[in-house]
N, C-alpha and C positions, 0 to 999 in steps of 0.2 A: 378411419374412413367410414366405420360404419357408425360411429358416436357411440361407441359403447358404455361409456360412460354415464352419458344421458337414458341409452336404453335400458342399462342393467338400473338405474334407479328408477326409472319411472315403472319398469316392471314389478321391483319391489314393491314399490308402494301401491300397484294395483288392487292388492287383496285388499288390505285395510281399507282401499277406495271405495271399494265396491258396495262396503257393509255400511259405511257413515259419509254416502254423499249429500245424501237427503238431509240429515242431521246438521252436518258440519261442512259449510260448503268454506272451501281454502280462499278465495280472495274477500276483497273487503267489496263489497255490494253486488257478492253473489247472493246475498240471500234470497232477493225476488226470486233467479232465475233459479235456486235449488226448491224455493218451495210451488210453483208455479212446474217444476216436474214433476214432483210426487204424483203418484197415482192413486187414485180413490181406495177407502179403506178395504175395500168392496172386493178389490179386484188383486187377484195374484201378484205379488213382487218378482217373479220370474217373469224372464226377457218374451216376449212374443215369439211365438212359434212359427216359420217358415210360413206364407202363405196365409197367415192369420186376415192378413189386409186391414188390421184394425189400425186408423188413423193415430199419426203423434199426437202428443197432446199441447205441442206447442209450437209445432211449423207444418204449414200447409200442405196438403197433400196432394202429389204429384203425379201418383200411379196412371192418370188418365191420357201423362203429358208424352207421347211418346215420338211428335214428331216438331221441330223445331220453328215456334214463333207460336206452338199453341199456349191459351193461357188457362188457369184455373181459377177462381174464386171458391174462398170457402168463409168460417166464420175467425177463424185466423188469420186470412190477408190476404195476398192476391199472388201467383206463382207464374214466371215465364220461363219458358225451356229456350234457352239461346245457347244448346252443348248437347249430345249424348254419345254415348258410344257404347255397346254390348261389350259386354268380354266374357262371362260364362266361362272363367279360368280357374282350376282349382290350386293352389298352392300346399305345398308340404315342408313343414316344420316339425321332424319328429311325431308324437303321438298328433300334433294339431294339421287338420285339414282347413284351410281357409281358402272359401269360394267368394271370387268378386262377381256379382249379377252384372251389373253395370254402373256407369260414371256418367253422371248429369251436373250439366252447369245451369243453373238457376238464378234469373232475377227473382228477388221476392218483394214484395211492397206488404210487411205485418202493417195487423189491423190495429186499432190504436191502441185497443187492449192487451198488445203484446207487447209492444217497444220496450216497456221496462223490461221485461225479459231478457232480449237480446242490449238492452244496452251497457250492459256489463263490457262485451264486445265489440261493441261500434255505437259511435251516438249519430249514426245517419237514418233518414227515416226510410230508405228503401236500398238494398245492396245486394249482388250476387254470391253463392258459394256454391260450393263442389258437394254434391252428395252423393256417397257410395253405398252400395245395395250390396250386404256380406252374407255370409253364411261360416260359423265357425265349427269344426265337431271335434270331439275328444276321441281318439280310439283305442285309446289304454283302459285301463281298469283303474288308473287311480285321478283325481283330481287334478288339475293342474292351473296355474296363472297364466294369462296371457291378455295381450291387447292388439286386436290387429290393425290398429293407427297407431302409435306411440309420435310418429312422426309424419306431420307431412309436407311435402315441398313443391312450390311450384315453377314453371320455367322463366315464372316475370320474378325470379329470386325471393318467394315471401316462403315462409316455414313457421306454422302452426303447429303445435303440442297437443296429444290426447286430451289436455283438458281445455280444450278451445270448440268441441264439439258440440255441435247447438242440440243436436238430437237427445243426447241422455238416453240411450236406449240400453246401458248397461250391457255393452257387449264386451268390455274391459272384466280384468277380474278372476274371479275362479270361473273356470270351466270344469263342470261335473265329469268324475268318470262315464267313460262313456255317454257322451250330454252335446248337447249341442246349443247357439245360438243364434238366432236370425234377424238380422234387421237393416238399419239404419246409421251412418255419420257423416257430420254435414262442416265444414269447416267455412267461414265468412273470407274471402278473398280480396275482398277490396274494402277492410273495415274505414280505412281514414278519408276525410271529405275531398273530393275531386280525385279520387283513387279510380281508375278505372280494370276491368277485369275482361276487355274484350279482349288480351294476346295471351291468355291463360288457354296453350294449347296440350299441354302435358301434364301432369302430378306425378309426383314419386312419393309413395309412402312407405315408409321404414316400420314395421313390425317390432313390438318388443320380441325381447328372450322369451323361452318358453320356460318357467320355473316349479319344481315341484313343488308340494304344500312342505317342503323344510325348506323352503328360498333356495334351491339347491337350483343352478343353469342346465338343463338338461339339453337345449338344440339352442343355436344362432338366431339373432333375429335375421330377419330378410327384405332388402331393399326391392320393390314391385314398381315399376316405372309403365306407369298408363296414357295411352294420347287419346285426344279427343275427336 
């Protein structure tokens, strides 16, 4: 029931993920979308800090979109908010705390100089997805693996995988002792042409296991069912 099968593997392979995404991206023409995420040499390989506010580097930013039909322009493409919903919930998973901010449903129309990016995922040139606002913290003293999308589902029956996430904000992965992470994951809901995404009124997302640094199962993953 809970796909444990699926969860206990993809949580495995979190850690290795975490370190050679950039490098070794797993399908055949990800490499635009793995190197068009790298971040400048410049700047720290750790995840953004709660509150940072510093823009993705490769979908539009939506911070300003808080009430339903507002739209945003940026030099990424163009963003319309037709979903949101607070939630401000913390969940408990053993040493992991994960905090969902909230759930927005986005049309996006990328600018031209991004399509290759996302067309790994959809070759439409303008499509809706789900983006959730996390917050992850470790409150052990030792490291741990975790991902808090492993899975997710929606109630027009579509179900996306952690690695379908447009964002790349490395929130999958080791979590430092006592460490936390904060950001972004955004899943395309209506990738195929004449797919529409206007009765997407719930997501369920499935959490991996929480594993020590010896691949060891320490808590359950956990099914989170959100409406909009």
């Amino acid at each position: 029931m809970k796909k444990f099968a699926f969860i206990l593997s993809a949580a495995l392979f979190l850690g290795g993920c975490s370190q050679n995404a950039a490098e070794e991206p797993k399908k055949a023409g990800a490499e635009s979308k793995a190197e068009q995420a790298k971040e400048p040499e410049t700047e720290s390989p750790t995840p953004k800090a709660a509150g940072s506010g510093q823009p993705n580097p490769q979908v539009t930013d939506d911070k300003t979109l808080t009430k339903v039909g507002q739209t945003y322009r940026d030099d990424k493409g163009q963003a319309t908010l037709k979903a949101i919903k607070q939630i401000n919930k913390t969940y408990k998973q053993g040493p992991v705390e994960l905090t969902i901010k909230d759930i927005k449903l986005i049309h996006l129309r990328p600018d031209y100089g991004m399509i290759d990016y996302f067309h790994v995922l959809t070759h439409r040139e303008e499509f809706d997805f789900v983006k959730i606002s996390a917050r992850i913290k470790n409150s052990s003293s030792k490291p741990v693996n975790y991902a808090p999308v492993a899975l997710l589902k929606t109630n027009t029956n579509k179900t996306f995988d952690w690695e379908k996430d447009i964002y790349l904000e490395r929130l999958e992965g080791k979590l430092p002792a006592n460490g936390q992470k904060s950001g972004s994951l955004g899943f395309i809901v209506n990738p195929e042409e004449n797919e529409s995404a206007d009765n997407v009124k719930w997501i369920e997302i499935t959490t991996s296991d929480v594993f020590d640094q010896s691949k060891k199962k320490i808590n359950d993953s956990e099914k989170i069912k959100l409406s909009f």
